[in-house]
N, C-alpha and C positions, 0 to 999 in steps of 0.2 A: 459563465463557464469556468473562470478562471479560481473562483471561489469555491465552485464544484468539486471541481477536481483539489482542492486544498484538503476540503473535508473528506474526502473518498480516500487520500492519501496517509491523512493522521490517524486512522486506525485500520485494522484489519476486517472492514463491517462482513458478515457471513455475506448478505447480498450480492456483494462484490467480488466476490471471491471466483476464484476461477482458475481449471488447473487446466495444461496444452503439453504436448511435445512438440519444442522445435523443430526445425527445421534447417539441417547442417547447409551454409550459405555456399558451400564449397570453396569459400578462401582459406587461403594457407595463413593466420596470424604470423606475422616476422617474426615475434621472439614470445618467449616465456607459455605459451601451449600452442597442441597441436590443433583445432577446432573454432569453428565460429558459428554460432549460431543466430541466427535472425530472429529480431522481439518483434512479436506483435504489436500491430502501431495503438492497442489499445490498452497498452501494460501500463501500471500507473505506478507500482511499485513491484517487485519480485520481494515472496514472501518466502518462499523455501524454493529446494531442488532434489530432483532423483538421485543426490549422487550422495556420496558418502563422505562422515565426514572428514576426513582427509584430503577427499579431493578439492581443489580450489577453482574459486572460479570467479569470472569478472565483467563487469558489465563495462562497457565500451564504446567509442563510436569508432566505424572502420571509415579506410581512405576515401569510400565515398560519402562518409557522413551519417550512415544508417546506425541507430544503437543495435551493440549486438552483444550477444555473451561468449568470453572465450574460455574454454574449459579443455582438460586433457581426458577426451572423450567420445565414445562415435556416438553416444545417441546423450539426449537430455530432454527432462524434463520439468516443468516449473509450475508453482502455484503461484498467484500473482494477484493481484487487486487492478480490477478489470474499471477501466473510465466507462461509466454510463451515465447515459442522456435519457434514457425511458424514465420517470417520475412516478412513473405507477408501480417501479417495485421497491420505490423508497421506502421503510417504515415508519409510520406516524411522527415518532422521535429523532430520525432522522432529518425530515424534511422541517422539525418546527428548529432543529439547529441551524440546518443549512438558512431557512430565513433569518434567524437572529443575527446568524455572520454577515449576509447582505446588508442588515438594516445598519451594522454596526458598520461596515463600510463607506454606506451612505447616509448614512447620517448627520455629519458634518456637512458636505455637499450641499443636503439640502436644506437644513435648518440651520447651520450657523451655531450649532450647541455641540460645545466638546461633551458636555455633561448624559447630551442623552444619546451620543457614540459612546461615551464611554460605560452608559447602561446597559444599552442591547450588547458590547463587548461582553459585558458581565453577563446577562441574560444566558448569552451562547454559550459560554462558558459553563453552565449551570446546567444546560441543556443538551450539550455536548456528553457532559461527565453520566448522565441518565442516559441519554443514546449509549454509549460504551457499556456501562453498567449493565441495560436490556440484553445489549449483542451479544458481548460476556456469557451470559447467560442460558445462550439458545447453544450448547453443546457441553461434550461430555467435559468432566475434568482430569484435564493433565495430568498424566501419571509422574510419580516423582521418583527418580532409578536411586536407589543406594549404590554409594560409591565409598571409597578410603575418605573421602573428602567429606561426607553430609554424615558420617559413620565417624568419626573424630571424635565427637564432644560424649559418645561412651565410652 
């Protein structure tokens, strides 16, 4: 699991993905904003938010230990990279990484060879960079804004 969630973590895979509105916890934060919002116990990372970008915001743990997000705001909402345990909507490339990182884990363990930990390292590596590349791939492209800034060099 804990390997799981390693890799579910280091990119943004579409499968994973997952947008919610919270859920205001009704505590007052002590200082620095007015709102707390409560994370889903399945958020693995926060990718974007509904707010703007001026507004700030921060993830946290409150007095009773809960992560939560404090923002100067009555409602929010998040896209985030959801922990899943279902295997059947891993994608082929996906899952032959996430094996390559176990093997590469245990590898030592079992055999007593740094050399072929440190293959299936490489393996994963190799296999990981094709999983991203596919994911990449499944949506549209980024639009790029002209600003004073990318508008310079004419």
């Amino acid at each position: 699991p804990k390997l799981l969630k390693k890799l579910l973590r280091s990119h943004p895979w579409n499968f994973a993905i997952r947008r919610v509105a919270l859920a205001d916890t009704g505590n007052t934060p002590i200082y620095g904003f007015t709102n707390e919002f409560a994370i889903p116990s399945d958020v693995l990372r926060i990718l974007d938010t509904n707010l703007l970008d001026d507004q700030s915001w921060v993830v946290e743990n409150n007095s009773s230990g809960d992560r939560v997000v404090l923002a100067n705001t009555a409602a929010m909402s998040i896209k985030y990279m959801k922990s899943i345990t279902d295997t059947t909507v891993f994608p082929p490339d996906f899952e032959e990484a996430l094996s390559f990182l176990i093997a590469a884990d245990i590898a030592y363990s079992l055999t007593n060879s740094r050399s072929l930990a440190r293959d299936m390292f490489t393996l994963y590596k190799a296999e990981v960079a094709e999983a991203r590349s596919f994911d990449g791939q499944e949506s549209s492209l980024a639009e790029v804004e002209a600003n004073e800034w990318t508008d310079v060099r004419f």
